[in-house]
C-alpha positions in Angstrom: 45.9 15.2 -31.2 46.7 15.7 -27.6 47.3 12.7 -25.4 45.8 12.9 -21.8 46.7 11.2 -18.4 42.9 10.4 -17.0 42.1 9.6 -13.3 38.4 8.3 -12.4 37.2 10.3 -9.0 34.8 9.0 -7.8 32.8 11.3 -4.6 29.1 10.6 -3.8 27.3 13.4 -3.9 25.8 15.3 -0.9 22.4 14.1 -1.6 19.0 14.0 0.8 19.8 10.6 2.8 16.3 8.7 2.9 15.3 7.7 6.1 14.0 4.3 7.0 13.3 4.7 10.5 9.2 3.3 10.1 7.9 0.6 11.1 6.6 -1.9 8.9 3.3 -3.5 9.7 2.6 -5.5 6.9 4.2 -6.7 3.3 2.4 -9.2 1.2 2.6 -10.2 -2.9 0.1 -12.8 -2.4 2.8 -15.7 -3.4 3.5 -19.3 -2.0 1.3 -20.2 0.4 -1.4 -17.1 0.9 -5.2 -19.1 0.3 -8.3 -17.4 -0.4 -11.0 -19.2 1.8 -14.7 -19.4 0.7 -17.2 -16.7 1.7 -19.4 -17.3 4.9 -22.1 -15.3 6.5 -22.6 -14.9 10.7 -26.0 -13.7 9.8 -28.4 -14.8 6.9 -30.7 -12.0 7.1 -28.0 -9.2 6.8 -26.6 -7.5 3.7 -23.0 -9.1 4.5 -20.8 -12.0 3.3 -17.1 -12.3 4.9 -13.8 -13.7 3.1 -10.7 -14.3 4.7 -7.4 -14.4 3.3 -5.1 -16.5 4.9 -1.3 -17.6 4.8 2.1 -16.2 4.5 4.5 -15.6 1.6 7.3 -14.1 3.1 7.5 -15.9 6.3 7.6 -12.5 8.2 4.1 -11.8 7.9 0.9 -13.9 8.1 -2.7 -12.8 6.5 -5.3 -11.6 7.8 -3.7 -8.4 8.1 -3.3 -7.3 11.9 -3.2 -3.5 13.0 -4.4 -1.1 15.2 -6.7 -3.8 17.4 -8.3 -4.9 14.1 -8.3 -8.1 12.1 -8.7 -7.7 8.3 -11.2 -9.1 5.9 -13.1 -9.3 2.7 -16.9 -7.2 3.5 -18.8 -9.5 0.7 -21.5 -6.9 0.4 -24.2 -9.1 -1.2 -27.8 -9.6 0.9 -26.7 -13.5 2.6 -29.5 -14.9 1.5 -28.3 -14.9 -1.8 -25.4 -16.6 -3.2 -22.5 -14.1 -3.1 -20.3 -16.0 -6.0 -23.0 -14.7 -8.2 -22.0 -11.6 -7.6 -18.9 -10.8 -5.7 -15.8 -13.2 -6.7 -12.2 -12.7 -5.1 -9.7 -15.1 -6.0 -5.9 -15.3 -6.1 -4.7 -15.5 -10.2 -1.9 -15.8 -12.2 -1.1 -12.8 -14.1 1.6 -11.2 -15.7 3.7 -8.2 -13.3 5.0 -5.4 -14.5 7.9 -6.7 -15.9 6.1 -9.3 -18.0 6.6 -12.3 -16.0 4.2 -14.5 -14.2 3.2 -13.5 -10.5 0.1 -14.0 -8.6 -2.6 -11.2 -7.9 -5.4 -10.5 -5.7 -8.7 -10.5 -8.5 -12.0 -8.6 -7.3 -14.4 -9.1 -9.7 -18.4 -7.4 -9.6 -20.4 -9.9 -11.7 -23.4 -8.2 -10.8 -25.2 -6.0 -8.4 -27.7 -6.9 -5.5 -28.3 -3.6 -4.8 -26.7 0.0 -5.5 -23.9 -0.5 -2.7 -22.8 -3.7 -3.6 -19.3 -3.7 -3.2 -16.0 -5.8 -2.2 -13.7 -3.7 0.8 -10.8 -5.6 2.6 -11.7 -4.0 6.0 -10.0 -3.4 8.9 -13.4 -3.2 11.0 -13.6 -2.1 14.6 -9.6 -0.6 14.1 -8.7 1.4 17.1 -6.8 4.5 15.4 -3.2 5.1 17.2 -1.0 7.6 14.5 0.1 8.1 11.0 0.1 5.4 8.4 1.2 4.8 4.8 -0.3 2.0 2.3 1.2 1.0 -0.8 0.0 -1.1 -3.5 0.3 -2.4 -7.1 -3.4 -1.9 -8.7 -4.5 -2.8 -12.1 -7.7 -1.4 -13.3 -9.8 -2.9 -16.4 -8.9 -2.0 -20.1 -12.1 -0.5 -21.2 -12.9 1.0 -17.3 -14.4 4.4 -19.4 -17.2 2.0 -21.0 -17.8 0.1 -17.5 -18.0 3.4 -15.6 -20.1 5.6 -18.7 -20.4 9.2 -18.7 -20.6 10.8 -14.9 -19.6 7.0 -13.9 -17.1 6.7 -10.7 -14.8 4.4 -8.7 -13.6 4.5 -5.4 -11.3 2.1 -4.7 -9.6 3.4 -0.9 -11.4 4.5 2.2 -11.1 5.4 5.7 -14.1 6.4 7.9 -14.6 7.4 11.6 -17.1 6.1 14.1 -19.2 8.7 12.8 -18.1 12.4 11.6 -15.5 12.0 9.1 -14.3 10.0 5.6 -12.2 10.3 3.5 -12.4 8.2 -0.4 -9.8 7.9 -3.2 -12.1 7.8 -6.7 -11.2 7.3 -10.5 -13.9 9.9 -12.1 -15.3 9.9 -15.3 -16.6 13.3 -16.8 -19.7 14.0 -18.9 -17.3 14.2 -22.0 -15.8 10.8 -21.0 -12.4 11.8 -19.7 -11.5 10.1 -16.4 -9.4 12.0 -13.4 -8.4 11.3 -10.2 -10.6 12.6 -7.0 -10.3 12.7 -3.4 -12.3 14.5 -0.7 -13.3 14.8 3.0 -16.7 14.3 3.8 -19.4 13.2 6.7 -20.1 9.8 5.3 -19.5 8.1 8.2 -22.9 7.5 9.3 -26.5 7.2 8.2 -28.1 9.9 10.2 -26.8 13.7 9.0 -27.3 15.7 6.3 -24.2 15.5 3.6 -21.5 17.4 4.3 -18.0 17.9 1.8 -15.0 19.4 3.9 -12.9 19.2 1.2 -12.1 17.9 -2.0 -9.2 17.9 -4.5 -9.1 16.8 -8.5 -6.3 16.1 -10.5 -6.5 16.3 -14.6 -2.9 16.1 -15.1 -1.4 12.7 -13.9 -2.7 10.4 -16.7 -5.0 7.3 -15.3 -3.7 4.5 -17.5 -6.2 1.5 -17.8 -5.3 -2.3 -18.2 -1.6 -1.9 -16.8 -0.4 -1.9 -13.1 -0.1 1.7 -11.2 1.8 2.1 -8.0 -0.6 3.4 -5.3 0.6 5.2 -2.4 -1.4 6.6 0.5 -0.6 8.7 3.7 -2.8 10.6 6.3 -1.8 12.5 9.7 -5.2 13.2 11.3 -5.1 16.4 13.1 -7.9 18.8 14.0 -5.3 22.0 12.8 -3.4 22.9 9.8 -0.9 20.0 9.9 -3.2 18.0 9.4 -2.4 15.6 5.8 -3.7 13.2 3.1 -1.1 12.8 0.2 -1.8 10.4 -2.3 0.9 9.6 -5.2 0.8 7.2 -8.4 3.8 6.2 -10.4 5.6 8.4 -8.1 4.0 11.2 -9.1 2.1 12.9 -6.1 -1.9 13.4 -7.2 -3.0 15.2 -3.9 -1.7 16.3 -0.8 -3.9 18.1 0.9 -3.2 19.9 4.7 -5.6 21.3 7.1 -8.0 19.6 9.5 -9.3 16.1 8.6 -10.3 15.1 12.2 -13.4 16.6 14.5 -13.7 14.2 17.2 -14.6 10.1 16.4 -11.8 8.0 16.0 -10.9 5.7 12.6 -12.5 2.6 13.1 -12.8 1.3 9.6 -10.0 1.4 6.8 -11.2 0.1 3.4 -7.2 -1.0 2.4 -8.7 -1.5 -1.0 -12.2 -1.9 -2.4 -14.2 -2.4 -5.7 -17.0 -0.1 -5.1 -18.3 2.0 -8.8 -21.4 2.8 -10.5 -20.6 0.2 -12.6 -22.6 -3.0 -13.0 -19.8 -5.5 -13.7 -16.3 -4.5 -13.2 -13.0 -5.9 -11.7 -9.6 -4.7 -10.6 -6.0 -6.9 -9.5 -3.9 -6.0 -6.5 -0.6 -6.9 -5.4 2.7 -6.1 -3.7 1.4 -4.4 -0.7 3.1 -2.7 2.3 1.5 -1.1 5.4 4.1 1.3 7.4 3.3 3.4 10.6 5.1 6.5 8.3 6.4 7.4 5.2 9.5 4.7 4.8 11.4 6.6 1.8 11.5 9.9 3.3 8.6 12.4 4.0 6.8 12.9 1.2 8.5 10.9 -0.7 7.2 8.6 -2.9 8.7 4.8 -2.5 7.0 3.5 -6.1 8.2 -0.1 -6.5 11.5 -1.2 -5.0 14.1 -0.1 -7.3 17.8 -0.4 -6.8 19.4 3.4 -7.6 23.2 2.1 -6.4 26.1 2.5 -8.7 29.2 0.6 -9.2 32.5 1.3 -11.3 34.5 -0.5 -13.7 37.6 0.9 -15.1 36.2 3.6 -17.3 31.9 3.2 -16.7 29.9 3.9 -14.5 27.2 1.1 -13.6 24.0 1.1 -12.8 23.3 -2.1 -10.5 19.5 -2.1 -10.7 18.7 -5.3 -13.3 15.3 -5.6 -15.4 14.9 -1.8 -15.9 15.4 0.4 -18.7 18.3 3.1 -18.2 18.6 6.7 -19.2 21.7 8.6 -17.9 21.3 12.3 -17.3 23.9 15.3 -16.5 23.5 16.5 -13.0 25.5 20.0 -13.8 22.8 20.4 -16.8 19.6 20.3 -14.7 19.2 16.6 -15.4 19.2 16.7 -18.7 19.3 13.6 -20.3 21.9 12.2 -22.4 21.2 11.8 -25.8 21.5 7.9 -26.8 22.9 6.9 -23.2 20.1 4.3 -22.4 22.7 1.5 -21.2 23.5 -0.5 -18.2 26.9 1.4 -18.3 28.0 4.8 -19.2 31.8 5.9 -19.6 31.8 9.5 -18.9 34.7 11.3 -21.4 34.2 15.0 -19.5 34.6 15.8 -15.8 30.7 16.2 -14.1 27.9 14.9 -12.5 25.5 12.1 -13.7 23.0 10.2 -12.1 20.5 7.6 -14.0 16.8 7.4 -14.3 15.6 3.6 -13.4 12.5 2.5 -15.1 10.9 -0.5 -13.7 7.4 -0.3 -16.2 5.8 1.1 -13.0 7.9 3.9 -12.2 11.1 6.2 -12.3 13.8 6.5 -10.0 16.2 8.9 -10.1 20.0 7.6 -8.1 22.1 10.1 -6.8 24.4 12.3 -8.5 28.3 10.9 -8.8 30.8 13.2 -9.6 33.7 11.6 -12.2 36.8 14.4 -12.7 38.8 13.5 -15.8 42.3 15.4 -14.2 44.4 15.9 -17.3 48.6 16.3 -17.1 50.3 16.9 -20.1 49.5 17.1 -23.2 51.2 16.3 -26.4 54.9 16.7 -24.4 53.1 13.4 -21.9 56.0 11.2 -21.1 53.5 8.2 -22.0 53.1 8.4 -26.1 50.8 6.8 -27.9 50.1 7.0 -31.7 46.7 6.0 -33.5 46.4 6.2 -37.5 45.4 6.8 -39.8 43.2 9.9 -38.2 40.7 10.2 -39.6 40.1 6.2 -40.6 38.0 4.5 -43.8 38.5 1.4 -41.3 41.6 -0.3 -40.5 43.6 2.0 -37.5 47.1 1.1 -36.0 48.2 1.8 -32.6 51.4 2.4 -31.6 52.6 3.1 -27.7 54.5 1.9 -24.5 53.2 -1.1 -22.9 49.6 -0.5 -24.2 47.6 -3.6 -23.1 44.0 -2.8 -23.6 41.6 -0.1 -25.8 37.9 0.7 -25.3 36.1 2.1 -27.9 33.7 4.9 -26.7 31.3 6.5 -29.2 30.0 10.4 -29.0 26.9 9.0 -26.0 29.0 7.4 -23.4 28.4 3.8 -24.9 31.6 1.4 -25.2 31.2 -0.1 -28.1 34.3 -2.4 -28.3 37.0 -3.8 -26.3 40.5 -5.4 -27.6 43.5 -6.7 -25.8 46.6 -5.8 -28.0 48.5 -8.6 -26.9 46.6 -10.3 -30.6 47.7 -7.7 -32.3 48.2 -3.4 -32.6 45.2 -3.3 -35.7 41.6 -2.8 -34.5 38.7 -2.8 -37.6 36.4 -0.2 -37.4 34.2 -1.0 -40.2 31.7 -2.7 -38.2 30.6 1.0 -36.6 28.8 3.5 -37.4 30.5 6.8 -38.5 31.5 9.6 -36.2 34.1 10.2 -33.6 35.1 7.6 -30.8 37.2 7.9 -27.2 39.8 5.6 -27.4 40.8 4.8 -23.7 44.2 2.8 -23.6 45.2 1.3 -20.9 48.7 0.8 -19.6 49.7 -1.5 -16.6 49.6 1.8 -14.3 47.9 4.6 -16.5 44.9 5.1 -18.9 45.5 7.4 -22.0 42.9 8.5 -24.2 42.5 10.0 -27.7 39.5 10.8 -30.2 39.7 9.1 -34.0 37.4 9.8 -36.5 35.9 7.4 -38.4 34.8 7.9 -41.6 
């Protein structure tokens, strides 16, 4: 068995840099001291109740969100002579997040309809559109949404509209066969007065839309009246649209629907949290941010470490396409062959992928090494020896990258393997200046 010298190389790879350069507007999880006030109307014989949210959580940034000349709130759309709780409810809730622990949410709840366009927007009215923006969101949608929406049934649940030519709204579909989609379009509904008019539309059958679990929502738009001009839409990180060409004639944005609950339904509710508002795409264009996520890597002796906490791990093999790595699904990972890796990060919302490191195992001599080291019995039933100069410390890695046990020798040269599983192990011994390693066999 040949004995090699190792040295851990550690080079970050040449990866895209993300650029942060945006601005951010506005970043809210509804926590601490954010209040829900109670819904008033300016005008009893109109079709509108108002709601204000109110307070900050962050201590950076105060509700009602403030943009673009406009002060946000809740468009109660219930007739104001009748009494909009019995309809339209928003309250702040304690729910579980992602990760399973407690947080609190935004709750829009439909108890009933007054009338076919009863619905629940936090609107930016009378907005004064100056450039590009990006909204992010954590939305939860009901369990059985296919049985509240029914066969041809729909949800829109983001929209933008100018003073008068052009909208553009985000929908959850359901089919005649009762599969729901994803849907987006241009259109004219921006006023009352012309005929309908689609520009555009786009559908997407392939990006699953899970029900009674939070998605990640991002949005982005760059109105232009040529080719550059953009809507891109992602969930879970995985883009659902992004459509170019014209999406502006002439009007102005003047409303942004930041999130509604507006469906065919009767009843039906939905729980947001966790959102940001940025004059650009903050992780890099096109690029979707998903939740925060921390993709940095540390090193130990012989691991690599992933620093992100409350995830699940999979570590893959940059040189193999990203392939992953059968069985490595731990916080750490020791390498045993010169080559890239990076790590997929799971938060239960969405994957991100860190950067590729490079590790180079540079080997010296083998078994003529001035350093000697002797393991048996090789192969093992259980009990091995070790035998070398000045070895202080062993750890155990099995066939995936996992170390599965660490023992100083100064208790003793005899390390049980009983207590694995069969197969061959790395044993990396380490010397006060060098690290040696062999393979045993256990079996």
């Amino acid at each position: 068995m040949n004995s090699i010298k190792i040295n851990l190389i550690i080079i970050l790879s040449l990866g895209i840099q993300i650029s942060t350069a945006q601005n951010l507007i506005f970043k809210s999880s509804f926590e601490e001291d954010v209040t829900m006030g109670v819904p008033y109307s300016d005008d009893p014989e109109s079709g509108t109740w108002w709601q204000d949210l109110q307070g900050s959580d962050n201590g950076e940034f105060t509700w009602p969100i403030t943009f673009w000349q406009s002060i946000g709130k809740f468009q109660v759309l219930v007739n104001a002579s009748l009494p909009s709780e019995e309809y339209i409810q928003n309250t702040l809730v304690e729910v579980d997040d992602p990760n399973g622990d407690p947080t609190i949410a935004l709750h829009q709840l439909i108890i009933d309809k007054d009338e076919g366009w009863t619905q629940d927007p936090y609107l930016m009215e009378g907005a004064v559109e100056d450039g590009d923006l990006y909204v992010k969101y954590l939305i939860k949608f009901e369990e059985d949404l296919l049985t509240r929406l029914g066969s041809d049934g729909w949800l829109t649940f983001f929209e933008w509209k100018t003073s008068g030519d052009y909208r553009i709204a985000a929908y959850v579909y359901e089919d005649l066969v009762d599969n729901i989609y994803w849907y987006v379009h241009g259109d004219n509904v921006a006023n009352q007065e012309d005929p309908y008019l689609e520009y555009w539309y786009e559908e997407n059958h392939d990006i699953a839309v899970p029900t009674g679990e939070w998605l990640s929502v991002e949005f982005f738009w760059h109105r232009s009246t040529g080719d550059d001009g953009r809507f891109w839409w992602a969930i879970n990180g995985n883009v659902v649209a992004d459509h170019f060409g014209p999406n502006k004639i002439a009007e102005p944005i003047d409303r942004i629907m930041l999130f509604t609950n507006y469906s065919s339904a009767d009843s039906i509710g939905q729980w947001i949290d966790d959102i940001e508002i940025w004059d650009g795409f903050p992780c890099g264009e096109g690029i979707p941010c998903c939740t925060t996520v921390d993709t940095s890597i540390s090193y130990t002796q012989s691991t690599i470490h992933a620093n992100a906490t409350s995830v699940s791990y999979q570590w893959v093999n940059c040189d193999n396409e990203w392939q992953p790595i059968n069985g490595a699904t731990q916080q750490d990972f020791a390498p045993t062959e010169t080559g890239n890796y990076a790590v997929i990060l799971d938060d239960g919302i969405c994957s991100k992928l860190s950067e590729c490191h490079s590790i180079t195992v540079v080997g010296i001599k083998d078994n003529n090494a001035p350093i000697t080291i002797s393991i048996y019995p090789n192969p093992s039933t259980g009990i091995v020896t070790i035998e070398g100069e000045e070895i202080r410390l062993i750890k155990i890695i099995n066939s995936l990258g996992e170390e599965v046990l660490e023992k100083s020798l100064t208790t003793g040269n005899r390390i049980d393997l009983s207590m694995l599983p069969k197969g061959e192990y790395t044993f990396v011994c380490f010397t006060e200046n060098d690290r040696i390693i062999k393979k045993v066999v256990f079996e």
